[in-house]
C-alpha positions as CSV (number, residue, x, y, z in Angstrom):
1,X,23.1,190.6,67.5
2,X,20.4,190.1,65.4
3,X,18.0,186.4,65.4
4,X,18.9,185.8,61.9
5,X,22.9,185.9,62.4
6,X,22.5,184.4,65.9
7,X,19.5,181.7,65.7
8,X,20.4,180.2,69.1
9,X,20.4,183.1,70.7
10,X,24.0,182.7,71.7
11,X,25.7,185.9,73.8
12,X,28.9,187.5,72.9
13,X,31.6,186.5,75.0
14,X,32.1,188.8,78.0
15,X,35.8,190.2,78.1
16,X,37.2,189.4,81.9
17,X,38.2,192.4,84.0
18,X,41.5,192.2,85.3
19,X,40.9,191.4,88.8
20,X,38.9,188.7,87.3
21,X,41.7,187.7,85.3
22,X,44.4,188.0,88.4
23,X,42.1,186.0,90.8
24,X,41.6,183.4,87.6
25,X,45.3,182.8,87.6
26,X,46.0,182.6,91.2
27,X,43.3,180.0,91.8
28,X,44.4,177.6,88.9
29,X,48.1,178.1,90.4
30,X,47.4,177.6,93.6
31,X,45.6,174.1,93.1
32,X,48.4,173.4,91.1
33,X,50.6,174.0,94.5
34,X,48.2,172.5,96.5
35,X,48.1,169.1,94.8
36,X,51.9,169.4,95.4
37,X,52.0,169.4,98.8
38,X,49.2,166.9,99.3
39,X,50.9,164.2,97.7
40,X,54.0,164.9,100.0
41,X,52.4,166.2,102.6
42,X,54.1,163.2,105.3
43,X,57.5,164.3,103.9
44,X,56.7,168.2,103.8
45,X,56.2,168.0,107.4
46,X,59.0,166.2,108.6
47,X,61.4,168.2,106.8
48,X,59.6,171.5,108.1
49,X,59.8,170.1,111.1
50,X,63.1,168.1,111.9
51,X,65.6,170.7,111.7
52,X,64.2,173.4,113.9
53,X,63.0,170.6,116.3
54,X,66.3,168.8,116.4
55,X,67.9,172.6,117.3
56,X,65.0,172.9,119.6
57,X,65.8,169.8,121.9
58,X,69.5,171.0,121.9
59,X,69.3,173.9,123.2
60,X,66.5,172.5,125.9
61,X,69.9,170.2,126.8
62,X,72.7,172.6,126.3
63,X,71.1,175.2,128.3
64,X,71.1,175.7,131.9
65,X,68.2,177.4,133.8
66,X,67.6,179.8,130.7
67,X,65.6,183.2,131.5
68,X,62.5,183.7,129.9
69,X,63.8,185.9,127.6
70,X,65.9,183.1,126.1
71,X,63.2,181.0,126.5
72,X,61.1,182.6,124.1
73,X,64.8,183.6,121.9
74,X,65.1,180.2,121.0
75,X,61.6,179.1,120.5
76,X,60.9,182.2,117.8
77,X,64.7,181.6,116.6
78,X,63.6,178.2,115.4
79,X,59.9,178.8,114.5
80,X,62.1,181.0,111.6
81,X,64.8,178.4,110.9
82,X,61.5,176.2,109.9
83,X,60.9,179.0,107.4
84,X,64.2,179.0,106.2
85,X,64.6,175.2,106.0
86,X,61.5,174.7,103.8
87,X,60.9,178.3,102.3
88,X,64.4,179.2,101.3
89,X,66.4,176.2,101.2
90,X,63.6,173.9,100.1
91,X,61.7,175.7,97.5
92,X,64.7,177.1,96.4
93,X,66.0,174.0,95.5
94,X,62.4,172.6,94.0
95,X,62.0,175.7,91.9
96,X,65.6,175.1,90.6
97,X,65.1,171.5,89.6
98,X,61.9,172.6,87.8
99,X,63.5,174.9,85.5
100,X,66.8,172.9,84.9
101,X,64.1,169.6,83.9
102,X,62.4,172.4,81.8
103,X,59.1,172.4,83.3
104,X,58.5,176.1,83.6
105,X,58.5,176.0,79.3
106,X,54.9,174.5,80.0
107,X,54.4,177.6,82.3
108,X,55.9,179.8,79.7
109,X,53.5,179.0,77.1
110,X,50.4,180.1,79.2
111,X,48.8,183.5,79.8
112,X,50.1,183.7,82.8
113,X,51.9,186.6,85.0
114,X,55.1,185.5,86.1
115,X,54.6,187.8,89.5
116,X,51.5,185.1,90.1
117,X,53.3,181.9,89.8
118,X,55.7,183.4,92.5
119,X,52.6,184.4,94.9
120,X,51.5,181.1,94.3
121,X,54.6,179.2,94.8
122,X,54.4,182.4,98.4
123,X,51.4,180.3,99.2
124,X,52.9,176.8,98.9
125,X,55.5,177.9,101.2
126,X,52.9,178.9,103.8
127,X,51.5,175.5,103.7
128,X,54.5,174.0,104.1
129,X,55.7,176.0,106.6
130,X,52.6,176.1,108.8
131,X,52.2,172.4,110.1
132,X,56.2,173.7,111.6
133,X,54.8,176.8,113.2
134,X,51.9,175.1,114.8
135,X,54.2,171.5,116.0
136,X,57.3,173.8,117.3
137,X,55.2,176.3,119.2
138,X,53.3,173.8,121.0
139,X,56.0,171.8,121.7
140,X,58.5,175.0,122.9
141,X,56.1,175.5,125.2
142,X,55.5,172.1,126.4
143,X,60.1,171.6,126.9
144,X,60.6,175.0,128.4
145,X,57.4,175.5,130.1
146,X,56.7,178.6,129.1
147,X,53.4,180.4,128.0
148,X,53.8,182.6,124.9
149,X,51.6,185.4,124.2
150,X,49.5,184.8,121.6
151,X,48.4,188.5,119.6
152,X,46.0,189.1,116.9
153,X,48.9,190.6,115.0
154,X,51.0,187.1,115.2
155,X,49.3,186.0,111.5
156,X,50.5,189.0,110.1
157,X,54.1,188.3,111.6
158,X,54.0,185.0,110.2
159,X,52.7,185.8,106.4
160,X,55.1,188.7,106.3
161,X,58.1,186.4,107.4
162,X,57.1,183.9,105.1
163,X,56.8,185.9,102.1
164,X,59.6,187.7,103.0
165,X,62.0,184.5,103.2
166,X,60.5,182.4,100.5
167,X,61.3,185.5,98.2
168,X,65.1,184.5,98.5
169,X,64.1,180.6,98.0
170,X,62.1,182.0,94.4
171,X,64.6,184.2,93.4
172,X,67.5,181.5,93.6
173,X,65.8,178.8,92.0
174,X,64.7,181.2,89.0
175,X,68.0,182.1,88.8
176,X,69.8,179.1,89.1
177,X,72.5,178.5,86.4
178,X,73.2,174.6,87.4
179,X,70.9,172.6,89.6
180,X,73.8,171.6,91.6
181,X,75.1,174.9,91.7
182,X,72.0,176.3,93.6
183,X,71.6,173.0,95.7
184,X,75.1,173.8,97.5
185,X,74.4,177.5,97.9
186,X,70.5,177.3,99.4
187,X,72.4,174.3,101.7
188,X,75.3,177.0,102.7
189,X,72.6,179.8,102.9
190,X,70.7,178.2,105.4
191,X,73.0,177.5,107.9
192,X,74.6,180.6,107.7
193,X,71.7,182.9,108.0
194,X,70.0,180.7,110.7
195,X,73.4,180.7,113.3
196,X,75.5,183.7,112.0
197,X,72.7,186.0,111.8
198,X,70.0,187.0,114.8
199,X,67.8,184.2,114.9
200,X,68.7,182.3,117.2
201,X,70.7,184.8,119.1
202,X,70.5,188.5,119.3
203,X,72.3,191.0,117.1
204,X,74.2,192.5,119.7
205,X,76.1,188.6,120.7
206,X,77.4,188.9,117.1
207,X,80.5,190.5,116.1
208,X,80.1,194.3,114.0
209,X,80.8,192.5,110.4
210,X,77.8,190.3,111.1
211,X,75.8,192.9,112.6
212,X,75.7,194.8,109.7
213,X,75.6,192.2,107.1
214,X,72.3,191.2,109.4
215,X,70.9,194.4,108.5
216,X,70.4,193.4,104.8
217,X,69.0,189.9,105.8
218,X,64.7,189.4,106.1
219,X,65.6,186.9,108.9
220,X,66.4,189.4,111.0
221,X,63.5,191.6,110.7
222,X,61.2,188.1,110.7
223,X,63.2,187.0,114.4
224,X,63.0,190.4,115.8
225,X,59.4,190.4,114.9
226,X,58.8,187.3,116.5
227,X,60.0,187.8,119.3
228,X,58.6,190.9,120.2
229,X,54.8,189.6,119.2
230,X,55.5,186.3,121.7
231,X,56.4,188.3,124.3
232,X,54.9,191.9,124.3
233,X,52.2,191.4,121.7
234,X,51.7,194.0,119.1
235,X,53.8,197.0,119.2
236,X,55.7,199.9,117.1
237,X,59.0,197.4,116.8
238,X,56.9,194.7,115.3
239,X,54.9,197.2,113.1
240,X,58.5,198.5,111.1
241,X,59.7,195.6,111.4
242,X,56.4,193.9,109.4
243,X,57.2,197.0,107.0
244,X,60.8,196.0,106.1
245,X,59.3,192.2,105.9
246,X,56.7,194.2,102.9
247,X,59.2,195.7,101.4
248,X,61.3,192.3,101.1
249,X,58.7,191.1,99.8
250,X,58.0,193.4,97.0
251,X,61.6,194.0,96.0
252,X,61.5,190.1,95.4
253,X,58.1,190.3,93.4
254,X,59.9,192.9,91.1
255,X,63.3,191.5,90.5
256,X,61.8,188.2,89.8
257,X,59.1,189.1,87.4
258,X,62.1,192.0,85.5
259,X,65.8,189.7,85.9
260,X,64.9,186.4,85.4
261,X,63.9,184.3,82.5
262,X,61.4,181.2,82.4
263,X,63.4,179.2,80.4
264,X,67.3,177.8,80.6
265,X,69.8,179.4,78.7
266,X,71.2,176.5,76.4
């Protein structure tokens, strides 16, 4: 560009890569889901906490001289249920009430990849789900006196069963035809996956419907996992079962972004 057109010396605007572009978007998104959770953050805890911890201190009561094995069943069993409470049920039911109040038509009008609002809203659920994972395994330990084994593979366990989970909470509240509607189901949801599936139990104490059903459910591949990595560390279980967590994951990234639509159908 020539001095005489440009006589400030101004530089033609660079055009962003696309990995520019993707990390652009996530960053702005996830502030925006940040901000969320700090101005709750009191009440994000004690709801990511109270149910699994109320479960928690049953079970310590109901049970009598429990093996180790149940021990460390019931302590994984609810470190998921706190992942089901806040990244199923919750988020489920907060994406829902967004889109029926019509704040995703904000969302809709920006340049924005649908598959990044749901990694961001995959990140809010981490943070809400965390302060759980930290409070309950500390304090399993502390009822039951136990020592869990702590792997290098356990963050991997924990970000796979998150994402994998939270998928279900995103794809509900995107789909949601009535806010109500999808408050009863994520309600029913919960406490069905988390008792009549193998989280807090194992699969072979269910009956062969259930077991099967199971089969189809993320919770079972995110208990199993858990399990296995608090007792045995890292192993070939808790590697396929971290691959059917990714694949959970992915199927929810594409049939959110293809099936369902930002706005409400009036």
């Amino acid at each position: 560009m020539s001095t005489f057109m440009n006589p400030i010396g101004l530089q033609p605007r660079r055009k962003r890569g696309r990995w520019e572009r993707w990390w652009t978007e996530i960053s702005i998104l996830f502030r925006i889901q940040f901000a969320i959770v700090r101005d709750s953050w009191a009440w994000v805890i004690l709801m990511a906490t109270l149910y699994p911890l109320t479960t928690l201190l049953f079970m310590r009561f109901y049970t009598v001289n429990p093996s180790d094995e149940m021990v460390v069943q019931i302590i994984a069993g609810n470190l998921v249920f706190g992942i089901i409470v806040m990244g199923m049920n919750g988020l489920g039911q907060e994406i829902a009430l967004q889109k029926h109040q019509d704040h995703f038509t904000f969302y809709a009008s920006l340049p924005i990849s649908k598959n990044n609002f749901v990694i961001a809203n995959m990140l809010r659920g981490l943070m809400n789900t965390l302060p759980s994972f930290l409070i309950l395994g500390l304090l399993g330990q502390w009822l039951y006196g136990v020592q869990l084994h702590y792997s290098p593979g356990l963050p991997v366990v924990i970000l796979l069963s998150l994402t994998s989970v939270v998928g279900i909470g995103i794809l509900l509240g995107f789909w949601s035809p009535t806010f109500q509607f999808t408050n009863m189901l994520c309600q029913a949801l919960m406490m069905i996956i988390s008792f009549l599936s193998p989280v807090m139990v194992s699969i072979d104490q269910l009956p062969v419907p259930l077991q099967w059903i199971s089969y189809v459910l993320p919770t079972t591949y995110a208990a199993d996992a858990m399990r296995s990595i608090l007792t045995v560390g890292w192993s070939m279980g808790v590697m396929l079962d971290c691959a059917v967590m990714l694949v959970f994951s992915i199927i929810s990234l594409i049939v959110v972004n293809r099936l369902v639509s930002w706005r409400v159908n009036k």
